[in-house]
N, C-alpha and C positions, 0 to 999 in steps of 0.2 A: 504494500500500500504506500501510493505516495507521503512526501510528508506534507503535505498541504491539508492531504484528508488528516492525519493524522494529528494533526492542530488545532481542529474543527473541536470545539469546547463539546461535551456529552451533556450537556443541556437544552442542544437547540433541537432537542426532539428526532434524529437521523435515526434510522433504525436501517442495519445492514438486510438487504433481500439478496435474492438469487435467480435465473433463470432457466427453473426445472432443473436445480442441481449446478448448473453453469452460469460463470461470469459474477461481477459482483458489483454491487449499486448501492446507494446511499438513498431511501427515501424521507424525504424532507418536503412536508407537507402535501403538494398533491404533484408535487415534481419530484423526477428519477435522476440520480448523480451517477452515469455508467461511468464504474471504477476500471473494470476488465469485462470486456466485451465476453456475451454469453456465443457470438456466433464464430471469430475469430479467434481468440481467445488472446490476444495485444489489451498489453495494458493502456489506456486511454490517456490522453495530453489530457490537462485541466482544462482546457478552452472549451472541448468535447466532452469532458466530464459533466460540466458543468451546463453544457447546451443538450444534454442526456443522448447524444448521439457519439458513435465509435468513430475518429477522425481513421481510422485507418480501412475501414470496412462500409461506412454509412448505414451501419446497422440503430434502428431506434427502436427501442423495448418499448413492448405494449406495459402497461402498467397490471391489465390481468392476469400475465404470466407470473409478474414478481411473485416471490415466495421468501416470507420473512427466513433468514439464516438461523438454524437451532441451535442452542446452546453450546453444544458440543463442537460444531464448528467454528464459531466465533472464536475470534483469536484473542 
């Protein structure tokens, strides 16, 4: 994980999801932060992080795939 995510205060409500197992995003509010691309698997620039799309692939997550990250995954 970048460190930019990684800086990101644990209060502004982000909750890690996943794309059927793949890829990894940050949902924050009713917007998707693609961290690593669920179809590529390239880790994302922040520009693309942040615009919820993969700069490397133009892949954009539907938001009904996300699947919150289980406990045991979470790093």
């Amino acid at each position: 994980m970048s460190a930019w995510v990684r800086e990101r205060p644990s209060s502004d409500g982000a909750t890690e999801v996943t794309f059927r197992g793949r890829g990894l995003a940050l949902r924050a509010g009713g917007r998707l932060i693609l961290l690593v691309c669920p179809l590529c698997s390239q880790r994302n620039a922040q520009r693309g992080a942040e615009r919820g799309i993969c700069e490397w692939c133009a892949y954009v997550p539907s938001p009904e795939e996300a699947e919150l990250v289980s406990p045991l995954e979470q790093r």
